[in-house]
C-alpha positions as CSV (number, residue, x, y, z in Angstrom):
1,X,-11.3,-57.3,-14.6
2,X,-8.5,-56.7,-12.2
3,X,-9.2,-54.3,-9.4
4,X,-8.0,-50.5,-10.4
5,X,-8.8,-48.5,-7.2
6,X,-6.1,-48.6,-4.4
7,X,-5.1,-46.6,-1.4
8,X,-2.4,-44.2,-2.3
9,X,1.1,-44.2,0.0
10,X,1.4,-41.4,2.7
11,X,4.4,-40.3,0.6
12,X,2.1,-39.5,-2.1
13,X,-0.8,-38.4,-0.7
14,X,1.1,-35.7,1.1
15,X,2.2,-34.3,-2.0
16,X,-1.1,-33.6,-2.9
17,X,-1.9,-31.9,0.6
18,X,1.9,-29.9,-0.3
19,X,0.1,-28.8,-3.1
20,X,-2.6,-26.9,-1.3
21,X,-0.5,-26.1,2.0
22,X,2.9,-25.4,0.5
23,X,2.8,-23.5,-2.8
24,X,5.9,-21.6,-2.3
25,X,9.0,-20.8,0.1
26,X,6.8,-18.2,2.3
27,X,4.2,-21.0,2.6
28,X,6.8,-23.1,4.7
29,X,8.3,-19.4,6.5
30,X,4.5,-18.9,7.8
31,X,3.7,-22.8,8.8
32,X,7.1,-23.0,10.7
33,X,6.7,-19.5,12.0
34,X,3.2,-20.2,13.6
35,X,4.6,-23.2,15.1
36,X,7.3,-21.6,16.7
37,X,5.1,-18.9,18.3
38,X,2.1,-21.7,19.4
39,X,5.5,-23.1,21.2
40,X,5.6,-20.5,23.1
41,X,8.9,-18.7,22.2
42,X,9.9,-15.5,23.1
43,X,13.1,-15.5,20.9
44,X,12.8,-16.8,16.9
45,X,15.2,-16.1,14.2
46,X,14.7,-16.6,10.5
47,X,17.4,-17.8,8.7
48,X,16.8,-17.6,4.3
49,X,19.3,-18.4,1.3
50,X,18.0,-17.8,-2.1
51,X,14.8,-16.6,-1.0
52,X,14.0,-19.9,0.8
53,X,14.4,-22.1,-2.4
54,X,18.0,-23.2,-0.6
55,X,17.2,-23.1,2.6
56,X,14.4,-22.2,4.7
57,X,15.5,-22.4,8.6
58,X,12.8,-21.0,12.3
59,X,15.2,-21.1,15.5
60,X,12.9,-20.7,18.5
61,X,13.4,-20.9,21.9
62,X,10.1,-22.2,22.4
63,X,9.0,-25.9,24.9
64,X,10.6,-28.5,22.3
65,X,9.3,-31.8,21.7
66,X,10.2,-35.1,23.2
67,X,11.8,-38.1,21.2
68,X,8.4,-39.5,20.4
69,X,6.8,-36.0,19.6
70,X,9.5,-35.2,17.3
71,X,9.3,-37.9,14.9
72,X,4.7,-38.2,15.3
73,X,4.8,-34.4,14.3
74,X,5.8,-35.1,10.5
75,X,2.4,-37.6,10.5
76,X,-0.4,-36.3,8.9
77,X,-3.0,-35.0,11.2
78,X,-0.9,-34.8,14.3
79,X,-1.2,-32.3,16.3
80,X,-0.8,-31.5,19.9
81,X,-3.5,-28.3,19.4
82,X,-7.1,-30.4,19.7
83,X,-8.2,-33.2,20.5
84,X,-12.1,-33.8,20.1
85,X,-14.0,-31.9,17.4
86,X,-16.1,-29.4,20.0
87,X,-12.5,-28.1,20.3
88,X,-12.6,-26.9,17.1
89,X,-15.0,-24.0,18.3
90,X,-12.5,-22.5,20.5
91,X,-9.0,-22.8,18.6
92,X,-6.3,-20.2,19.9
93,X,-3.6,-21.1,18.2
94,X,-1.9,-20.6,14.5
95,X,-1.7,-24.1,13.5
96,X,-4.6,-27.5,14.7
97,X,-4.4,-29.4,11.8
98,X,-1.4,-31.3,12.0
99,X,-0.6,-31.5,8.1
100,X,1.7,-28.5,7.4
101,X,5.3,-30.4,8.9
102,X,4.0,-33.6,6.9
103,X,3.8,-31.6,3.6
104,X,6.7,-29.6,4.0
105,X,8.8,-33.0,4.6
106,X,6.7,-34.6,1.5
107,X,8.7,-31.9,-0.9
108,X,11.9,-31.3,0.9
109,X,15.1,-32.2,2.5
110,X,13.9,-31.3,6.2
111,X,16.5,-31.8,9.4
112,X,14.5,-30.9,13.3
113,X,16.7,-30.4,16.3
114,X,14.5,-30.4,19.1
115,X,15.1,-30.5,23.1
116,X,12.5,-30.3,25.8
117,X,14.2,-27.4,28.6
118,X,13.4,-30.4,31.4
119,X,15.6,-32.4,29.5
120,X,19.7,-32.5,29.0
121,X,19.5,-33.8,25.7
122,X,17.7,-33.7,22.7
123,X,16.8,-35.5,19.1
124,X,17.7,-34.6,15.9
125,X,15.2,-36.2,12.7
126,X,16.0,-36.5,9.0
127,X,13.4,-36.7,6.8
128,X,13.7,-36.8,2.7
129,X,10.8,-36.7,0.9
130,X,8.4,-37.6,3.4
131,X,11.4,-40.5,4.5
132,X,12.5,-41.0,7.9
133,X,16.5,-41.1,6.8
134,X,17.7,-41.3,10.9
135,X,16.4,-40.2,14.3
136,X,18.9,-40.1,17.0
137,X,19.5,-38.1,20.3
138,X,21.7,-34.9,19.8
139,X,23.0,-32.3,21.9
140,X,21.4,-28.8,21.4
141,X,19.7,-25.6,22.6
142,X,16.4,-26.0,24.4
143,X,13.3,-25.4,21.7
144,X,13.6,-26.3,18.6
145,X,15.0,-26.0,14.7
146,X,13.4,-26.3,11.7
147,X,16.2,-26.8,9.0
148,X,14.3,-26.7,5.3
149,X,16.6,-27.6,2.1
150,X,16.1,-27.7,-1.7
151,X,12.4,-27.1,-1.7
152,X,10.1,-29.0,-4.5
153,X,13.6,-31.5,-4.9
154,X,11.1,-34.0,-5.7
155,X,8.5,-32.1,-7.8
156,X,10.4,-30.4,-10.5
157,X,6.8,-29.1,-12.2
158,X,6.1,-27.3,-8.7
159,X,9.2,-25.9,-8.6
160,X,9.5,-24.7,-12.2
161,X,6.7,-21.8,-11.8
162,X,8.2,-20.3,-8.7
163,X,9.1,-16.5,-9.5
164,X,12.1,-15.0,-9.2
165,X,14.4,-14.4,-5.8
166,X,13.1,-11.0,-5.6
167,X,9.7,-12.0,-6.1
168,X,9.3,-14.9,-3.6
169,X,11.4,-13.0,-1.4
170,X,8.7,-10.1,-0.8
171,X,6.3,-13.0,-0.3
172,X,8.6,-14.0,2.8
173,X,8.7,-11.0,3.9
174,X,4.6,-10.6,4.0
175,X,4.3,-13.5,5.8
176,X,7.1,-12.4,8.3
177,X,5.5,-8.9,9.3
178,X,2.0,-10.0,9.7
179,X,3.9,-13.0,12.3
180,X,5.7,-10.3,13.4
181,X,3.1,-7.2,13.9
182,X,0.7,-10.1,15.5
183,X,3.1,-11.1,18.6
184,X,5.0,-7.6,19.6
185,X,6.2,-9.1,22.9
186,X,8.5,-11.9,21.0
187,X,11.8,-11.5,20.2
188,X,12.2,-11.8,15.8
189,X,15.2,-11.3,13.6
190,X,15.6,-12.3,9.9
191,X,19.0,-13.2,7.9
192,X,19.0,-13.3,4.0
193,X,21.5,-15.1,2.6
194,X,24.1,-13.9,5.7
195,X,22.8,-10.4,5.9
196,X,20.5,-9.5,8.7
197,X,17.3,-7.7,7.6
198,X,15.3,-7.0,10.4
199,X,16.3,-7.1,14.1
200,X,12.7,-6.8,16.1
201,X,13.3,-6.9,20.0
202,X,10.6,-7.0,22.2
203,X,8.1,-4.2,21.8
204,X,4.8,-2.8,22.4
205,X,2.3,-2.8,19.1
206,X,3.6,1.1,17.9
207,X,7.6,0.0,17.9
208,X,6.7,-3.3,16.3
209,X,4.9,-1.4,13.6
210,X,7.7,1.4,13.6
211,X,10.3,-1.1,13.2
212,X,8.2,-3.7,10.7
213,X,7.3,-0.7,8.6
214,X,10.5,2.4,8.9
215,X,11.3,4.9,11.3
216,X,8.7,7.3,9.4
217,X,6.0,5.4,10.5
218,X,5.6,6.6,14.0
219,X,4.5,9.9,13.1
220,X,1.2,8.5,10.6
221,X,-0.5,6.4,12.8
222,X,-3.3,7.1,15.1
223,X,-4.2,4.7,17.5
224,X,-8.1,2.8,18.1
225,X,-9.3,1.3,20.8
226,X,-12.9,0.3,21.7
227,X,-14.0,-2.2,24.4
228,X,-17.6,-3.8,24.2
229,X,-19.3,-6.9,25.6
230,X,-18.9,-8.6,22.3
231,X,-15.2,-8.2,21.5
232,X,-12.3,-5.9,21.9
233,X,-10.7,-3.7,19.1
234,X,-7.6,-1.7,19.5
235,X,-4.6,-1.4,17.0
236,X,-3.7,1.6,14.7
237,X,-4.8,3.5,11.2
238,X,-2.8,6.1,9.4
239,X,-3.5,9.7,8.9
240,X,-5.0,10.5,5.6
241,X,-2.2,12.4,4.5
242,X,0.1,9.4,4.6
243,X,-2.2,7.1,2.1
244,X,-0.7,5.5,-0.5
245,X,-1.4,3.7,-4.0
246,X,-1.2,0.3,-3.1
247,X,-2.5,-1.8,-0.2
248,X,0.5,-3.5,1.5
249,X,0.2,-2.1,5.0
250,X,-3.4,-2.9,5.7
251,X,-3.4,-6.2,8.6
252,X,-6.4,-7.2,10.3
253,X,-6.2,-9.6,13.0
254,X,-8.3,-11.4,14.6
255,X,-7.4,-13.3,18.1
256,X,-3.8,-12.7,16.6
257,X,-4.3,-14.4,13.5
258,X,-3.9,-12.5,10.2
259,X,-6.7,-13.1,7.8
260,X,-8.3,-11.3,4.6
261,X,-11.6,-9.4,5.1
262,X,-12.3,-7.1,2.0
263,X,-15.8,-6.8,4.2
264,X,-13.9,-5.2,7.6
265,X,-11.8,-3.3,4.9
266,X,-15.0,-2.0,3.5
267,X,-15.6,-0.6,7.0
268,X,-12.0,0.6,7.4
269,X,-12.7,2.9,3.8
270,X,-16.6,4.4,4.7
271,X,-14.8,5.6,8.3
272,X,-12.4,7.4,6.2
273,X,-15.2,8.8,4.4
274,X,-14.5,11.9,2.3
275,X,-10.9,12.3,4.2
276,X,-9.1,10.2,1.8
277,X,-8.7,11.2,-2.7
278,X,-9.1,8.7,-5.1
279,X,-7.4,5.5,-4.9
280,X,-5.5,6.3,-1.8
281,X,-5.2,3.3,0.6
282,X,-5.2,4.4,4.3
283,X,-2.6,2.4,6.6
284,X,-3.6,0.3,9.5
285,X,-3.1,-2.5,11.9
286,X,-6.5,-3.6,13.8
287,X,-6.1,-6.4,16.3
288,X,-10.1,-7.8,17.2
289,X,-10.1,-10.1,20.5
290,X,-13.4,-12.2,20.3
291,X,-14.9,-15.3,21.6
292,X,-13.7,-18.2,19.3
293,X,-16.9,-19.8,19.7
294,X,-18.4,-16.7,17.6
295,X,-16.0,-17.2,14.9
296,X,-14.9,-20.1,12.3
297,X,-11.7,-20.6,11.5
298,X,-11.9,-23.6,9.5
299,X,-13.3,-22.6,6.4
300,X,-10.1,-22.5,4.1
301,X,-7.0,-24.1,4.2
302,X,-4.4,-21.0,4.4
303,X,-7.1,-20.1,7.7
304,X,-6.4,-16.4,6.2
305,X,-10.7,-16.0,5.8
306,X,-12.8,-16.7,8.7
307,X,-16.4,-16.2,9.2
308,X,-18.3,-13.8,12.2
309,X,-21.6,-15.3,13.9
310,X,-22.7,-11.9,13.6
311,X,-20.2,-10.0,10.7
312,X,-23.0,-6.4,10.7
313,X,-22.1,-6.0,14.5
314,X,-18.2,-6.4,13.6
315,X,-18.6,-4.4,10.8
316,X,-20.3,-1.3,13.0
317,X,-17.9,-1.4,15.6
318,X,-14.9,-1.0,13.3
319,X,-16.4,1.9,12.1
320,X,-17.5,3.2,14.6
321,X,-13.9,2.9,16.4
322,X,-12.3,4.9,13.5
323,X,-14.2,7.8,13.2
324,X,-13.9,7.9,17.0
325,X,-10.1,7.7,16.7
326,X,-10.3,9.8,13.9
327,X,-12.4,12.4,15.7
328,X,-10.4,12.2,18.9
329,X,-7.1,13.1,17.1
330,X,-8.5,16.1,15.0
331,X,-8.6,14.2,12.0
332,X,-12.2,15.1,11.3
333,X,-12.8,18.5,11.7
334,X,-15.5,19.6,14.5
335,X,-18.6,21.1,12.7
336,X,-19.5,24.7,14.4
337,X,-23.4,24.0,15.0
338,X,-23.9,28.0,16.0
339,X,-23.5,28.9,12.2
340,X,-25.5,27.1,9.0
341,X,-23.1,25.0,7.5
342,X,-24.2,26.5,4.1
343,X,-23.5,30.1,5.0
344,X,-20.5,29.7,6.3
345,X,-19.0,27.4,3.1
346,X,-20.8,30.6,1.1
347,X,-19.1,33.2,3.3
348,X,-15.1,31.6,3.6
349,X,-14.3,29.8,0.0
350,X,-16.5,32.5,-2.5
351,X,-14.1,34.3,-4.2
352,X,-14.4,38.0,-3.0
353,X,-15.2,40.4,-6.1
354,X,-15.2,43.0,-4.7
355,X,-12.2,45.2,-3.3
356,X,-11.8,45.1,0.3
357,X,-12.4,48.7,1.1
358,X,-16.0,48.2,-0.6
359,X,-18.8,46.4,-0.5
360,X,-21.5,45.0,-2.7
361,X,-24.3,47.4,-3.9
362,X,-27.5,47.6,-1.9
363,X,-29.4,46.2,-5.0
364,X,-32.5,44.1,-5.4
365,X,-30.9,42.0,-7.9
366,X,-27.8,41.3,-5.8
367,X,-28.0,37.1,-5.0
368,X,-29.4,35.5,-1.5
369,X,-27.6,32.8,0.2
370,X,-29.2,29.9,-1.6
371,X,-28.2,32.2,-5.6
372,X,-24.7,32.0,-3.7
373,X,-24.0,28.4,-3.1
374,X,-25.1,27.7,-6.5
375,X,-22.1,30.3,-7.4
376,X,-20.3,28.4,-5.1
377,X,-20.9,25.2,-6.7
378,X,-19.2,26.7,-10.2
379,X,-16.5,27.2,-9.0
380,X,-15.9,24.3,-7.2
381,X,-16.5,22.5,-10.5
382,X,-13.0,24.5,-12.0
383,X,-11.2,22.7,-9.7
384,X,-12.2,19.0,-10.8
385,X,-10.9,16.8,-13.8
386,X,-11.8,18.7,-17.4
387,X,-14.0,15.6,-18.2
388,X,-16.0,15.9,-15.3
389,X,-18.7,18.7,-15.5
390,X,-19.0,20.9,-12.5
391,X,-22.7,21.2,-13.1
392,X,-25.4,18.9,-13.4
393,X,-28.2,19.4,-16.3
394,X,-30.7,21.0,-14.3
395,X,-28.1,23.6,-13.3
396,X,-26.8,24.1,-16.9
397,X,-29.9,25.0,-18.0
398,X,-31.1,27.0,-15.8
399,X,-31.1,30.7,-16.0
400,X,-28.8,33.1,-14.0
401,X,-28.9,36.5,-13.9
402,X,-25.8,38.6,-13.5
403,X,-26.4,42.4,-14.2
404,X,-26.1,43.4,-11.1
405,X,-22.4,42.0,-10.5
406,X,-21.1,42.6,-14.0
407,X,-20.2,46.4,-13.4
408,X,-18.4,45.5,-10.0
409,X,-16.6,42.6,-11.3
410,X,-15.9,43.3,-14.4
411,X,-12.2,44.7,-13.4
412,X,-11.4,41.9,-11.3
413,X,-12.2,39.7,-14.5
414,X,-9.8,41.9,-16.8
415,X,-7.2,41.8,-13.9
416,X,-7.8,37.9,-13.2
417,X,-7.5,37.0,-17.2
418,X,-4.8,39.5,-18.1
419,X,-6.7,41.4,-20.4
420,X,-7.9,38.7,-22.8
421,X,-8.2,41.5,-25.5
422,X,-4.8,42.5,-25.1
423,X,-2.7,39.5,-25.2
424,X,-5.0,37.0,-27.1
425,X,-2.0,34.7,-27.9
426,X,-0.4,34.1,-24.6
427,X,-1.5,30.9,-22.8
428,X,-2.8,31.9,-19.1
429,X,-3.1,29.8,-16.1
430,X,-7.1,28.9,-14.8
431,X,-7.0,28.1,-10.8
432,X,-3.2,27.3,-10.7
433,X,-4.3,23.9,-12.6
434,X,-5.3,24.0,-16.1
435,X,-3.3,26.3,-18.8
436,X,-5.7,28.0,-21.2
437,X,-4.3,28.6,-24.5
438,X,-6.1,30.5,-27.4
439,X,-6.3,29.2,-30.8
440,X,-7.2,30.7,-34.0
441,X,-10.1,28.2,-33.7
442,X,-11.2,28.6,-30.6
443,X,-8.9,27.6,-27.5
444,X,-7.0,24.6,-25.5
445,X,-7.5,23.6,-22.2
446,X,-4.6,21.7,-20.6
447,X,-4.0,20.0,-17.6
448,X,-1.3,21.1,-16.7
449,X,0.3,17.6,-14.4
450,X,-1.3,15.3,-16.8
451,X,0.7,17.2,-19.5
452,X,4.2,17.4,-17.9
453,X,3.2,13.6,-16.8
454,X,3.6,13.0,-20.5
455,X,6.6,15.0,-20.8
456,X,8.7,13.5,-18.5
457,X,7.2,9.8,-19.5
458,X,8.8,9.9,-22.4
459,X,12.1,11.9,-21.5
460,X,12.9,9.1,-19.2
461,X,11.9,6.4,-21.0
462,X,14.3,7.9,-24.1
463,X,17.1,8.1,-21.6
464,X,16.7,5.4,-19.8
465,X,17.6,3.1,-23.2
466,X,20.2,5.7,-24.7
467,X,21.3,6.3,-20.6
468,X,21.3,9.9,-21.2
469,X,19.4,10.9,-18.1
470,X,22.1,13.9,-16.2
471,X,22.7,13.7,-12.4
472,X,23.2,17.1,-10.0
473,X,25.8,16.3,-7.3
474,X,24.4,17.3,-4.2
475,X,26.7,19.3,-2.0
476,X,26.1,17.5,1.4
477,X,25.2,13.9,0.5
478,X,22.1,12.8,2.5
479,X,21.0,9.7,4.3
480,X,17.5,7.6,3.3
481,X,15.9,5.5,6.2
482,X,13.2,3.0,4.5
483,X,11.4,0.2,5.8
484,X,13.4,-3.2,5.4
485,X,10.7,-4.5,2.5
486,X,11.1,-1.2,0.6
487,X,14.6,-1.0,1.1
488,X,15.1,-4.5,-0.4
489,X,12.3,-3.5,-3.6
490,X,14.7,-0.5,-4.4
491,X,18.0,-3.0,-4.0
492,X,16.8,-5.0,-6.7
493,X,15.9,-2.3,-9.3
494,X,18.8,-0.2,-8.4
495,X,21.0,-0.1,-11.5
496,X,18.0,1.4,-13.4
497,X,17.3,3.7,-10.3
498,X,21.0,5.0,-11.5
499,X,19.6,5.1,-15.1
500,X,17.0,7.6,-13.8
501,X,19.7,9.9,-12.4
502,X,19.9,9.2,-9.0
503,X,23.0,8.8,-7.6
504,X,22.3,6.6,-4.3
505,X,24.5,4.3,-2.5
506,X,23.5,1.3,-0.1
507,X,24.9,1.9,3.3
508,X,23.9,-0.6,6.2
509,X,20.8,-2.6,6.2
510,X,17.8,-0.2,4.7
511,X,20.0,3.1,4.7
512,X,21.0,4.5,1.4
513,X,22.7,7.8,1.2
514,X,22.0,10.0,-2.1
515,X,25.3,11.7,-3.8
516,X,23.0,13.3,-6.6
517,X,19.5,13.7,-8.0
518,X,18.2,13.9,-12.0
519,X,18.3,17.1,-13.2
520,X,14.9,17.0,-13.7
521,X,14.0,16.6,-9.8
522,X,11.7,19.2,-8.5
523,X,13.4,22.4,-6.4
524,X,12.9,21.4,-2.9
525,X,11.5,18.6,-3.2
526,X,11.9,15.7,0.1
527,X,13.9,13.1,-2.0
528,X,13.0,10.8,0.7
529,X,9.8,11.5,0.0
530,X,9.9,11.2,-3.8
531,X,12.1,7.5,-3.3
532,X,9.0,6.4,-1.1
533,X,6.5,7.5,-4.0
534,X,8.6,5.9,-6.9
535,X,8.6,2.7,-4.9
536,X,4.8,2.6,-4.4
537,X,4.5,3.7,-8.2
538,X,6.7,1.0,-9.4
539,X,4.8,-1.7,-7.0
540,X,1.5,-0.4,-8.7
541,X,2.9,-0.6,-11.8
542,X,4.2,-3.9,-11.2
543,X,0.9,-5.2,-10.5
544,X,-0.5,-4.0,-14.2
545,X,2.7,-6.0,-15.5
546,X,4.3,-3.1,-16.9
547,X,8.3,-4.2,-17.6
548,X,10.8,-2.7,-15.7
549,X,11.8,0.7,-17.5
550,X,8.2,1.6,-18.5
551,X,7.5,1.3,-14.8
552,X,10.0,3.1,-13.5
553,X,9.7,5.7,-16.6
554,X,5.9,6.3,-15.9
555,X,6.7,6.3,-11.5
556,X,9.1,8.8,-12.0
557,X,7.6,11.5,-14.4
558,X,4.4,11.6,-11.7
559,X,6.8,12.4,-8.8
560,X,8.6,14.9,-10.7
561,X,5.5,16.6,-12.7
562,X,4.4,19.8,-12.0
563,X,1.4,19.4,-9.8
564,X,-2.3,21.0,-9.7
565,X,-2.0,24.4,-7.4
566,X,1.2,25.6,-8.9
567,X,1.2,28.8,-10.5
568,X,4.0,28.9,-13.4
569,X,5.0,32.1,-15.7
570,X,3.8,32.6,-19.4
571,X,7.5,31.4,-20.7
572,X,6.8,28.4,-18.4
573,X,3.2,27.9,-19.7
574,X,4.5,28.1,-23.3
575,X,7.0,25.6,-22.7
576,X,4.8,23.1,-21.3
577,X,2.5,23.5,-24.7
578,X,5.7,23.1,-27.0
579,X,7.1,20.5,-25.4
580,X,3.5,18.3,-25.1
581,X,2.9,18.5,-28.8
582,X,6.5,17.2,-29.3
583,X,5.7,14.2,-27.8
584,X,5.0,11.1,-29.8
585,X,1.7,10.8,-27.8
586,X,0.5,14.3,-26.3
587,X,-3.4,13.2,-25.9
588,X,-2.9,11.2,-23.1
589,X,-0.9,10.9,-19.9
590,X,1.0,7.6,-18.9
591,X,-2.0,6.7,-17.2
592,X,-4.3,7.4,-19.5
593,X,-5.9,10.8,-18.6
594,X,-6.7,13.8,-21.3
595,X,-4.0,15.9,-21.3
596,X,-5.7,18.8,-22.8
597,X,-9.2,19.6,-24.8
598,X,-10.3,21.6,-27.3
599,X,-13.1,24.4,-27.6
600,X,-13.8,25.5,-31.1
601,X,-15.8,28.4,-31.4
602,X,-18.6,26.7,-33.0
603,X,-19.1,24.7,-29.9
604,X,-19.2,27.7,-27.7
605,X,-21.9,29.4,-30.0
606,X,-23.9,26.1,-30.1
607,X,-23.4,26.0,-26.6
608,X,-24.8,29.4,-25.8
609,X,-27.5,29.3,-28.1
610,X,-29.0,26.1,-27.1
């Protein structure tokens, strides 16, 4: 039997390795990218057409490569980075492998100008498909250029399941701000089929972060900084306030490397403890400086997870850092230590039931402290979720005695309900959130956002297909800064922004200025503010693979929905019922809360008698 097993040729065993190492266009932005900044540059520009399916091209200004280091780099496993294995345990730079240029040359049409500064002239290498087409001296700009065309030429199956422009684009541009947050004190620009997207000169960490992330980031971050024998951590988080439904602007670095810790980001969410509401990511940017001999870097080929000698220590000091920072900044409110915590939660959110010009009756029966927390504690329990109840068993059940208030509060009850006897069909408002609204069997209790989510929901999703949807002019047309990544998110869903009602208008690189808003937009409302909130909707919708118009539908009725804490007028209240029960769906909200439930009043005298 003839021999079967045989060595395969480097040009096809380096498209296997371009499987694992280059799996799309921002795979071959981050390799070259890395290279150019373990080069030393302090100048590199980005040049993309078609979102790097085209052309991919790094310009840096970095040491260049001689004529015989220009054509070994596109071997596999050459690499000027180590050159024993102990050097493995103290790696500094991006890139030590030495496979990336040979797999990106394995599936593309690459061209390298490259010219040491000693030197007056340089060399210039073809390579197709991992095949050296010509090598020859050339005159050019000290560093060097990686030119990337027709990506996946040779492997159609590869290139078949790339996404869409849009799509690989935002990939680029992840891999770009990481680079670019990482190495503040280089000089990085990026071009997009001829337009120039981001223009990042030479910074401290803040500006690179204002400038990767918008002008309006400046004002949410809060710096970190702690310096211990083990390591140093410094960098920034965001203010609670400024959280956000999705997790794109969370970086951790680690001896400038970008990697993927949900571990450290554990750490990142327990020091934010109680300051941030559900499903809120905070922001941040934390840069840890530590010995590479107590870290591996070599246990995954994208070199995005690495592993701690000691990842508890790491973990405590992050945590520690942020509440610090957090602290520091009057984030975390100081705790007054002369007064019992208790009483004075007891004494400042109770509702007072009594007028102010009296006080509570000298009686035996009136409630201590420890009767008023538990009053506390049911009334706390209005303000939650209607499916959540504000009481546990135990509490439920056990027996409260009131006489003594009833007389005294018995007015403010009357006043508070709008004397229930008198107008028993008119809906009322409970704690500015929920609508109460009597029945003949009993009554409704409606949240009132996850109601109007509904409403709207469907408004815009009617309006979008029939393109119904009216637009108020505004007076003095207004100008919209956003950060380059979400300023290229709302260029590509634009024409169904306009379907929406919006009337906004692209004007230099991420400006937009707004000629008109839906009818339906909140009365001073920040439209900035509500743009920045559609976007991070539609990205969270986008992830549950929602189509475009649904997304877009469901993003804009929660901007625009009348939120918890807003009192409305009976008229209002009514119109909120009529309208939910016209809906094709008035159960549930677009995201699948109760909008409303019902109390018969069998269930309130079976929960009274039990």
């Amino acid at each position: 039997m003839a021999d079967i097993i045989q060595l395969l040729p480097d040009s096809i065993a380096n498209q296997i390795a371009a499987g694992e190492v280059i799996t799309r266009p921002a795979s071959v932005v981050k390799e070259l990218l890395e290279n150019a900044v373990d080069a030393g540059a302090t100048s590199i520009k980005l040049i993309i057409k078609e979102a790097g399916k085209t052309l991919i091209q790094v310009v840096d200004d970095g040491c260049g490569m001689s004529e015989t280091d220009a054509r070994l780099s596109f071997e596999r496993h050459a690499t000027s980075k180590i050159r024993t294995s102990q050097d493995l345990s103290c790696v500094r730079t991006m890139g030590f492998r030495g496979e990336a240029l040979a797999s990106i040359a394995a599936i593309a049409q690459v061209e390298l100008k490259t010219r040491l500064h000693s030197e007056e002239h340089g060399t210039r290498v073809l390579i197709e498909g991992s095949h050296v087409k010509s090598q020859e001296p050339e005159s050019c700009q000290p560093g060097t250029s990686f030119l990337v065309k027709n990506l996946f030429f040779n492997v159609p199956a590869r290139r078949n399941f790339l996404k869409s422009n849009p799509v690989e684009f935002r990939h680029i541009l992840d891999e770009f701000q990481r680079i670019a947050i990482a190495n503040p004190d280089i000089f990085f620009s990026l071009y997009h089929d001829g337009r120039e997207e981001y223009h990042l000169p030479a910074a401290n960490l803040r500006q690179r972060l204002v400038g990767v992330l918008g002008s309006n980031t400046n004002k949410k971050l809060v710096p970190v900084r702690e310096d211990t024998d083990i390591l140093r951590l410094y960098g920034f988080v965001g203010k609670p306030e400024f959280a956000k439904k999705t997790r794109g602007e969370q970086y951790f670095f680690v001896n400038n490397r970008f990697i993927k810790s949900s571990y450290l980001n554990h750490a990142v969410v327990q020091a934010f403890e109680d300051l941030l509401p559900k499903e809120a990511y905070p922001l941040y940017a934390i840069f840890i400086d530590i010995d590479p001999a107590r870290i591996d870097v070599n246990i995954h080929p994208t070199k995005q997870e690495i592993k701690f000698e000691d990842e508890r220590l790491v973990y405590n000091y992050l945590k520690v850092a942020i509440r610090h920072a957090l602290g520091r900044h009057s984030i975390i409110p100081m705790l007054d230590f002369d007064q019992e915590p208790s009483i004075t939660r007891a004494s400042t959110q109770r509702p007072n039931l009594w007028p102010d010009h009296q006080n509570p009756p000298a009686s035996p029966g009136f409630p201590s402290s420890s009767e008023l927390q538990n009053w506390q504690k049911l009334f706390e329990g209005l303000e939650r979720a209607p499916e959540e109840s504000p009481l546990s068993p135990e509490e439920m059940s056990r027996p409260v005695t009131i006489e003594s208030n009833w007389k005294g509060a018995q007015s403010e009850i009357d006043d508070g309900l709008g004397g229930f006897q008198k107008q028993h069909r008119e809906p009322y408002q409970m704690h500015s959130s929920y609508i109460v609204s009597p029945i003949k069997s009993g009554f409704l209790l409606i949240d009132q956002q996850a109601a109007h989510e509904r409403i709207l929901y469907e408004k815009f999703l009617a309006a979008m297909e029939e393109n119904l949807v009216q637009t108020q002019q505004e007076l003095f047309p207004r100008t919209i800064e956003l950060s380059p990544a979400d300023a290229a998110l709302l260029k590509q869903i634009l024409p169904e922004i306009h379907q929406l009602g919006f009337d906004i208008q692209e004007f230099g690189q991420a400006s937009f200025v707004l000629h008109g808003l839906p009818a339906e937009f909140p009365a001073g409302e920040d439209a900035q503010a509500m743009i920045e909130r559609l976007l991070e909707q539609f990205k969270l919708n986008t992830d549950m693979k929602l189509n475009l118009r649904d997304s877009l539908a469901r993003a804009m009725a929660r901007g625009a929905s009348t939120k918890r804490g807003q009192p409305l007028t009976v008229p209002e209240m009514q119109s909120l019922i009529d309208q939910l029960f016209a809906c094709s769906v008035p159960f549930q909200s677009p995201s699948g809360r109760q909008c409303f439930l019902t109390f018969t009043l069998e269930d309130i005298e079976k929960k009274l008698s039990s």
